[in-house]
C-alpha positions in Angstrom: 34.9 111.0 84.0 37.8 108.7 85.5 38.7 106.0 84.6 41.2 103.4 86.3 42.6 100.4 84.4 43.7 97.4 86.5 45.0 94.2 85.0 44.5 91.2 87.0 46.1 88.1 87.3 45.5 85.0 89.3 45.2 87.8 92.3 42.6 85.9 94.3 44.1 87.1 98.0 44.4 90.2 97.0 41.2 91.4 94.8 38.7 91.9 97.7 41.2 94.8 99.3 42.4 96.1 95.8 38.9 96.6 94.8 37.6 98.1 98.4 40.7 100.4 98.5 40.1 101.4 94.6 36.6 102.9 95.2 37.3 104.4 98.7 40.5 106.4 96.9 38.0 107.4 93.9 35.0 108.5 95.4 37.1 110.5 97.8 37.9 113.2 94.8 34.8 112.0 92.6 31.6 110.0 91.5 32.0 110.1 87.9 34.1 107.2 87.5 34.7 103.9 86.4 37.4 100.6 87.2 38.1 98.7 84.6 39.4 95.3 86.3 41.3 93.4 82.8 41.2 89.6 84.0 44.3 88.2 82.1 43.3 84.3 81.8 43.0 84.0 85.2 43.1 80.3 86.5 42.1 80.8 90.0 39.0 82.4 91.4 39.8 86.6 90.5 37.0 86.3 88.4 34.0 85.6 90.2 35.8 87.7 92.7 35.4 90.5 90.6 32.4 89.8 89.1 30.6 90.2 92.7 32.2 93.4 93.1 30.8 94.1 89.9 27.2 93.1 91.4 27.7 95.6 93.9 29.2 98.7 92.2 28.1 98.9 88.8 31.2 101.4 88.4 33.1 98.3 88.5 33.6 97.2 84.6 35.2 93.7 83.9 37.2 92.4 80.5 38.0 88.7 80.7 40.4 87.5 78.1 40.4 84.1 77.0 43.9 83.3 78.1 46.9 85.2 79.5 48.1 87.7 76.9 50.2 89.7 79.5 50.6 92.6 81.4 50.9 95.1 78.6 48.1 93.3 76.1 46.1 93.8 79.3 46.4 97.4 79.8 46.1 98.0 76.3 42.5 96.1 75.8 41.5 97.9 79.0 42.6 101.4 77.8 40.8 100.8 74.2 37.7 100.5 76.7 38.1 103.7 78.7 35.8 105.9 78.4 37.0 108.5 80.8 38.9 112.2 79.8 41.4 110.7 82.8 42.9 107.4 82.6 44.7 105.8 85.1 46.8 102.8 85.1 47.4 100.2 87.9 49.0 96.9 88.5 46.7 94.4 90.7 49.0 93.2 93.2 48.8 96.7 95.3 52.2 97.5 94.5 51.3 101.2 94.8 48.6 102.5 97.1 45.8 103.1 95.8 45.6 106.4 98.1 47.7 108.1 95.4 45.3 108.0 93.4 43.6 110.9 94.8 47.3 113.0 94.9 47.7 112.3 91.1 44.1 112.9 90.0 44.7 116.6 91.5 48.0 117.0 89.8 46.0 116.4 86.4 43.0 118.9 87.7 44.3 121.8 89.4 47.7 121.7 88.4 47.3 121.0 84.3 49.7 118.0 84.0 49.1 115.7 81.2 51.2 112.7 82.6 51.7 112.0 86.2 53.6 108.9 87.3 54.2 107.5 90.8 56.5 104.9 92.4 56.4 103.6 96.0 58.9 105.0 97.9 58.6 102.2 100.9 58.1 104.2 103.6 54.3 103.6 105.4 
């Protein structure tokens, strides 16, 4: 299994394309998969955002936390909850394509990395 682990953050404008482009990248190199979306005290509407991605896709998993721990207590919380034998982590503000997902995941599979980091480079 795959998992991805996204914490999210007041992300409103941005959740409805993170999460659409997060599912077309995965089920491009799998179906055994699940997103863990971390919900870091948001105070806008990420969260029933999410949840009615979650209606839809029941690969979609959700953590709320009660207020905004941060970034890092975030990723932690969501990786405690992974359940995959790959793990991925991703900021929610599409920083990085989600397209590399499917690059990286094959690094891991047919290449026998254990770590695999990626940066934007700005070009399209």
């Amino acid at each position: 299994m795959f998992s991805l682990v996204i914490p999210i953050y007041n992300e409103e404008k941005l959740v409805d394309e993170l999460l659409e482009r997060i599912v077309k990248s995965i089920e491009s190199f799998t179906d055994d998969y699940e997103v863990i979306v971390v919900d870091d005290g948001s105070t806008d509407s990420s969260l029933s955002l999410i949840l009615s991605h979650r209606d839809k896709n029941k690969k979609i998993k959700l953590l709320s936390l009660s207020k905004n721990f941060g970034h890092q207590a975030a990723f932690t919380a969501g990786l405690e909850y992974a359940k995959g034998d790959i793990v991925g982590m991703m900021d929610g503000d599409l920083q990085d394509p989600p397209e590399l997902l499917l690059k990286m995941y094959n690094k891991i599979r047919k290449e026998d990395f254990d770590i695999i980091s990626a940066k934007r480079t700005g070009k399209p």
